[in-house]
N, C-alpha and C positions, 0 to 999 in steps of 0.2 A: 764547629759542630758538624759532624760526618751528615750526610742527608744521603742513609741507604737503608733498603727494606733488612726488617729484622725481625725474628720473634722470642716474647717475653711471656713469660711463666707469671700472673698472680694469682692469688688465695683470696678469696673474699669469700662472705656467705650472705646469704639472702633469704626472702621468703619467698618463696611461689605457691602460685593457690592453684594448684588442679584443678583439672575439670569436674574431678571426683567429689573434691574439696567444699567448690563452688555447688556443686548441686546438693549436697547435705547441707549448706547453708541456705539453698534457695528453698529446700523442701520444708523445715522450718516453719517460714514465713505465710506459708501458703495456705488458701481455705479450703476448705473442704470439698465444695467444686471446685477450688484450682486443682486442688490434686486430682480431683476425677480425669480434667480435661487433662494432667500431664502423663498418667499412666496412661489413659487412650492414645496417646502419640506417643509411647515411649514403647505399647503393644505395635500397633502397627508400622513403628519401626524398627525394632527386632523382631525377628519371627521365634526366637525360642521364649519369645515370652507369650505369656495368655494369664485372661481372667478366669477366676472360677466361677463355677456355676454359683444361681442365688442360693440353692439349698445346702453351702458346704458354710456353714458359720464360721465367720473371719475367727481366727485366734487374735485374739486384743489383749494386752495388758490390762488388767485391773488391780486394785489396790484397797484392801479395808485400813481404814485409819483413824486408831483410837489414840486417847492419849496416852496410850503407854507405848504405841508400835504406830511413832509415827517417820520411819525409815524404811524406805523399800530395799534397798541394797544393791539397787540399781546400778549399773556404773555413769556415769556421768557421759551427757553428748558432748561436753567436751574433750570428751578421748576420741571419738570419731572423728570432728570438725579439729582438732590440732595435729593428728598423727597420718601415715601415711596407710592408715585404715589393718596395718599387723595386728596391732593391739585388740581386735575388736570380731577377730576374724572366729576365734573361738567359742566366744561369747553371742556372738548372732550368727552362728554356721546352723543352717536347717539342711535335716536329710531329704531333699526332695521325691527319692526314689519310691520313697513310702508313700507320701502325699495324703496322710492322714493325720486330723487333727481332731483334737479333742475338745469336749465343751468343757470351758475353765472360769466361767463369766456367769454375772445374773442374766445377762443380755441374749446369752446362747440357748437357754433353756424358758421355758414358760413353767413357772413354778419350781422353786429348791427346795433343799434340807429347811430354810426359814420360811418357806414360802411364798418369798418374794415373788412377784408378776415378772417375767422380761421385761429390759426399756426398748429395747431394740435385736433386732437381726436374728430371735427364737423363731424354734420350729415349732408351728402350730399342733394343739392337741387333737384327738378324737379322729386320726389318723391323716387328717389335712396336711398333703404335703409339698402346697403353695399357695403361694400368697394370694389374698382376695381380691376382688374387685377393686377397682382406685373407682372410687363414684367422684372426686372430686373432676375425673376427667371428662365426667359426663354433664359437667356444669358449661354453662355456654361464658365463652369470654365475653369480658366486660368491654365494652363497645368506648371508645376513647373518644375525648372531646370536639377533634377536627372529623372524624369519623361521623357523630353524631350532628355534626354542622352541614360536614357535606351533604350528607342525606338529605336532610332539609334544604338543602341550596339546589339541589336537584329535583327534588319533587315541588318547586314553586317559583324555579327560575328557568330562564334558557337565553341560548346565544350570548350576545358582549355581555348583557347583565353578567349571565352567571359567571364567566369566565371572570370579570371583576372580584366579582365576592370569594371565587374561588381562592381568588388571589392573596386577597386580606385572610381569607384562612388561613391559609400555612404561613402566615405569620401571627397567629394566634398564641399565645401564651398559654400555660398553664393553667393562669389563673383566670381565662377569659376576656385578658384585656389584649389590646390589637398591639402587637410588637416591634411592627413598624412606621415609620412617620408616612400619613397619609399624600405629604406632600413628593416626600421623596419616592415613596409605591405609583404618584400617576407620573411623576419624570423617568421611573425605570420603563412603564408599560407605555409610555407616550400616549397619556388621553388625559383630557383635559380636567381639572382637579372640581369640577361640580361632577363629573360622574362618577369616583372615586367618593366621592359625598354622598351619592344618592344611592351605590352599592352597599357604602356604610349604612347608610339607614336600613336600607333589608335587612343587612346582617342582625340587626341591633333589636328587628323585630323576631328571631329566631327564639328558640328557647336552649339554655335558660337563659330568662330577665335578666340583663343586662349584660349579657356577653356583648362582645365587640367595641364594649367601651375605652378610652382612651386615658381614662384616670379615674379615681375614685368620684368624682361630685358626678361626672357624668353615666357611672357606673348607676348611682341613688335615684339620680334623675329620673332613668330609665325605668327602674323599676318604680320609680313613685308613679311613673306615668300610667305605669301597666296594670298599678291598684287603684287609679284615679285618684290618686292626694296628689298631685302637682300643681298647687295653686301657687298665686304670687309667696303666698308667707312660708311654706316650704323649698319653695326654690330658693329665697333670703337664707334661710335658714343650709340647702345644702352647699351653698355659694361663701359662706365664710365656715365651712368646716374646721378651721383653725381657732376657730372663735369657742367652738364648741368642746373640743378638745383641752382648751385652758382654762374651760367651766364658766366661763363669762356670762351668766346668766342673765343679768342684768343690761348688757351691753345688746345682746341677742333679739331681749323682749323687745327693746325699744325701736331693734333694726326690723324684726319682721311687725310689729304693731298687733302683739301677742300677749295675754295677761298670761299670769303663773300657770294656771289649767291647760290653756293651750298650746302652751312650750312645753312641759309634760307631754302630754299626749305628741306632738311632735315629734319629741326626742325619743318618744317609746316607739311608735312608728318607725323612726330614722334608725334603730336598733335592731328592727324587726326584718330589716335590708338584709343579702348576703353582700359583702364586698368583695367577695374572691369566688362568682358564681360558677367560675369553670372546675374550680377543685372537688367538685364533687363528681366530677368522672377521673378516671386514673387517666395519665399520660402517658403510662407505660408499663407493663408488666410487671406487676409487683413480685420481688423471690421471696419465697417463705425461706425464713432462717431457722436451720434445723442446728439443735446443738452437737459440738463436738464433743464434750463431758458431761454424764450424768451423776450427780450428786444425790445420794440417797441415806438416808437414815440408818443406821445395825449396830442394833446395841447403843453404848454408850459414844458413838463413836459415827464415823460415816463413811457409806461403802461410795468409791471414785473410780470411775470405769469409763471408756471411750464408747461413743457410741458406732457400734457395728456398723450398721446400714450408710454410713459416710465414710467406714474404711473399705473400699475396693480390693478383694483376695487377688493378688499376683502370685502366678507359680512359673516355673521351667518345662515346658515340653521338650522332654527326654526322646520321647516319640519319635517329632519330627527330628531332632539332632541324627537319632540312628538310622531314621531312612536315606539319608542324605550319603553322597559317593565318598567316598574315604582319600579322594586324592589331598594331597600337599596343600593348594590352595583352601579347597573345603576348609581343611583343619581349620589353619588359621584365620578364616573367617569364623566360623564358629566359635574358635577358643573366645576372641574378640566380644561376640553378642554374648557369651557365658558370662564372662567378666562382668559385661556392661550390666546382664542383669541380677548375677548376683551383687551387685554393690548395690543396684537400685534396692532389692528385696534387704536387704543389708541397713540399707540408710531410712527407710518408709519404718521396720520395727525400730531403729532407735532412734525414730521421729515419734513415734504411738510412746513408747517406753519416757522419753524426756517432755510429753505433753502428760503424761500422767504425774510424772514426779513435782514438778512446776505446781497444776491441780493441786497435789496436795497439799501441798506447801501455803498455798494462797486458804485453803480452807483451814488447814491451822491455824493460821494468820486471824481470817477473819473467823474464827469460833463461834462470836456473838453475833454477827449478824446474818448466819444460818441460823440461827437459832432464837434469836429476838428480834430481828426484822434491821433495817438500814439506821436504827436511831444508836445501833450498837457498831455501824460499823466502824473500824479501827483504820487511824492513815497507814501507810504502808509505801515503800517503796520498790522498783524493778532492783533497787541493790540488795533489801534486807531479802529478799527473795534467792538472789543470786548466792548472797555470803551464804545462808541457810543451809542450800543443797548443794556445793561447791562446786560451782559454773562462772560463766562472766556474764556479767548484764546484757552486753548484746545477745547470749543465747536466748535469757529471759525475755527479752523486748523483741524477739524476734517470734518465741512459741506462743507470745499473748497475741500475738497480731491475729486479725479475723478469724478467733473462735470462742464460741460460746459456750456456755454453760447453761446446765437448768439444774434446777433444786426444788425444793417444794415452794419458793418465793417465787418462782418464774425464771425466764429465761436473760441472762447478764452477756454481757458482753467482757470475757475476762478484765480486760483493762480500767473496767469499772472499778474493780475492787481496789486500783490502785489512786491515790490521791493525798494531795497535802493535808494537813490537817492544823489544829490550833490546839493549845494549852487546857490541859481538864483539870479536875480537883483530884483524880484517881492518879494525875502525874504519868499515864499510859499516851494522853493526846484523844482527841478524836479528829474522826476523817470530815473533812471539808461537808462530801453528802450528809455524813448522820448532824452537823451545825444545820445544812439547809431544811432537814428533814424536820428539825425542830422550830426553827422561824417559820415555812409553813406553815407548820398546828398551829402555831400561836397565831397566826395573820389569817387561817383560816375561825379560829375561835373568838377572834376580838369582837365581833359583834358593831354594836353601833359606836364603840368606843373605839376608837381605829388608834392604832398603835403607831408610836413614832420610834426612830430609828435610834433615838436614846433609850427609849423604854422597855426596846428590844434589848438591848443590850443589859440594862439591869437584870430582864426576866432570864436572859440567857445565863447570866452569874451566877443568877440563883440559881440555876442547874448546874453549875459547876461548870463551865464554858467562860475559859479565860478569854476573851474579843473582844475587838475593837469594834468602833463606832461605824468607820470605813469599812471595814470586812464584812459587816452585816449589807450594808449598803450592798457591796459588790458581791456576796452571795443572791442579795433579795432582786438585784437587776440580771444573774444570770439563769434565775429561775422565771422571769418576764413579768414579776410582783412592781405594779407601782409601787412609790411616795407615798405616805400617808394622806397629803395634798391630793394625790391623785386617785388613792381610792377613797378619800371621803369624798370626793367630788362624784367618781362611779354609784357612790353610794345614792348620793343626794340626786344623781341622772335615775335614776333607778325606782325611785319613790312614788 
């Protein structure tokens, strides 16, 4: 065999995923503040890009969908995400030079031909031409658990103390109990583990009642102490917690030397306890979840539209392109940010365009439970979805991801609508939720006659609900419903 350099000609083919490729699949997936925060870095790193003003109402896709027109005629996103973006160039070409857009949406105007209200992103009447006050800005924030600790640790401590307890603070939990072991907190700080103990106990006297504790019995303790029931037969009593829990009623009396009245009364008291005293302050800024799809009633049918105020308007400043020197370089830097941004502006509509068609789809799907509540919803899967409006499941798994929906039931999380389901009498199936939705009513209707997980299962037939004995179990434990054991026992703690 010769060993000399040479060169050889083959043919193969491949796939490569552009860069172009890759971010119409990554825009997809995104929430509605991701995409906020990816246009703010995609403006300040082009400069022929810019946002519009709040008063130019985004042009959205909207869609009315009845049963006789339930096709937009959309082209599919997967022409975008498979091609080398030709095909699509016609179809999403905007004239930016105009830079005028029309109102085409309920969203855009306040009040129409039907006289629908806006949901979003209309210009106000009676000549108001911005938006009003945000009062919720003028609400003070919610002041957080270690926040409200410190304060108190400073207004009633000082020197080594405090700097202790400070310490146990920011190992603070959520829920008010201490996160780190006591023992291992004085071998980090190197001081000897009774001062660590007797920081604990200030902590313990803070409010609220029973923060700083280290487990639930000592959680009880604390607050029995601070209503004054911590005598010998309640500390019996919060000391075999386990006892109380398996309903051992009998085993209880004998241990704290309690007749029936007094174990009652006890147990209503021990009831009366928070076990998780910290959760009632936030640990962190809660985000309000605004929807991406509004579903609304018209006609016989339902009007499906994006909500404005979570689509960001991106345009081309032509402007700054012209003021710019016309040498060699320029060009081809500009040609470049042109590009860049018309594919962004390119891929964001047939991101709004394939989040609307998907929408509809899913409310065709579920008909009934727009319209009769979750006991009608229907299982469904990201395929039947897919086959439907001819795409591939990863498009679909990808447009349901973090966004919501609202209707007149409230606000969903799309992927809600989708779920397994079990055998009906109608032969269509029901969804998993509308099974749950129904053992609920019944578990919440049983009364003092507490239902077992056979009986569920007859009543569920009788409604036409082909299930098994297990299924119900394993819906009844992911909704957090005990045993029938376990609530007539709640029952009887209760009395």
């Amino acid at each position: 065999m010769a060993l000399a350099p040479r060169l050889d000609l083959r043919q193969s083919q491949s796939l490569v995923m552009t860069p172009q490729l890759q971010q119409a699949i990554k825009l997809l997936a995104l929430s509605s503040l991701e995409i906020e925060a990816f246009i703010a870095e995609e403006v300040e790193r082009n400069p022929v890009l810019e946002t519009a003003s709040s008063d130019i109402a985004p042009d959205v896709p909207t869609e009315d969908f009845a049963p006789a027109l339930n096709d937009s005629g959309e082209r599919a996103s997967d022409d975008l995400l498979s091609g080398d973006g030709q095909g699509t160039s016609d179809a999403l070409d905007v004239d930016f030079s105009a830079e005028t857009f029309h109102h085409d949406t309920p969203s855009d105007s306040v009040g129409g031909a039907d006289g629908m209200l806006g949901l979003s992103g209309g210009a106000a009447p009676s000549g108001f031409d911005a938006d009003g006050p945000d009062f919720d800005s003028f609400a003070a924030r919610d002041i957080s658990l270690r926040e409200h600790l410190m304060a108190q640790a400073g207004s009633s401590l000082s020197g080594r103390q405090l700097f202790l307890v400070q310490q146990i603070i920011e190992h603070i939990e959520p829920t008010g109990y201490v996160g780190e072991d006591l023992m291992a907190a004085a071998h980090r700080l190197g001081v000897p583990m009774a001062e660590m103990e007797a920081a604990l106990s200030e902590l313990q006297r803070f409010d609220p009642t029973g923060v700083g504790a280290r487990n639930l019995s000592e959680c009880l303790a604390i607050q029995a102490r601070e209503a004054d029931r911590y005598d010998p037969c309640m500390a019996k009593l919060i000391d075999n917690l386990d006892l109380v829990a398996k309903g051992a009623f009998d085993q209880l009396k004998r241990m704290c030397r309690v007749d029936d009245e007094d174990l009652r009364d006890m147990l209503m008291e021990l009831r009366g306890y928070d076990p998780k005293p910290g959760c009632r302050f936030e640990s962190e800024d809660m985000l309000a979840v605004t929807p991406d799809i509004f579903i609304t009633p018209r006609g016989d049918g339902w009007a499906i539209e994006l909500n404005s105020a979570n689509l960001p308007r991106i345009l081309i400043n032509r402007s700054y392109v012209a003021e710019l020197g016309q040498d060699k370089a320029t060009k081809a830097w500009l040609s470049d940010c042109m590009a860049d941004a018309n594919w962004l502006i390119k891929a964001m509509d047939q991101r709004q365009r394939t989040i609307v068609k998907v929408a509809t789809e899913i409310v065709k799907q579920q008909d009934g439970f727009f319209r009769k509540g979750v006991a009608h919803l229907r299982p469904l899967t990201l395929r039947q979805v897919a086959d439907a409006i001819d795409m591939h499941e990863s498009t679909v798994s990808r447009v349901t991801s973090n966004k919501y929906l609202h209707c007149g039931r409230g606000l969903f999380d799309l992927k809600y609508f989708f779920s397994s389901g079990v055998q009906s009498a109608d032969g269509e199936g029901a969804s998993a939720e509308a099974v749950k939705s129904h053992i609920k009513s019944l578990i919440d209707a049983e009364g003092e006659k507490i239902l077992s997980d056979d009986t569920l299962v007859d009543l569920l037939t009788a409604k036409g609900f082909d299930i098994a004995r297990r299924t119900v179990a394993k819906y009844r434990e992911a909704m957090g419903i005990g045993s029938s054991v376990q609530r007539r026992r709640q029952k009887k703690m209760g009395r």
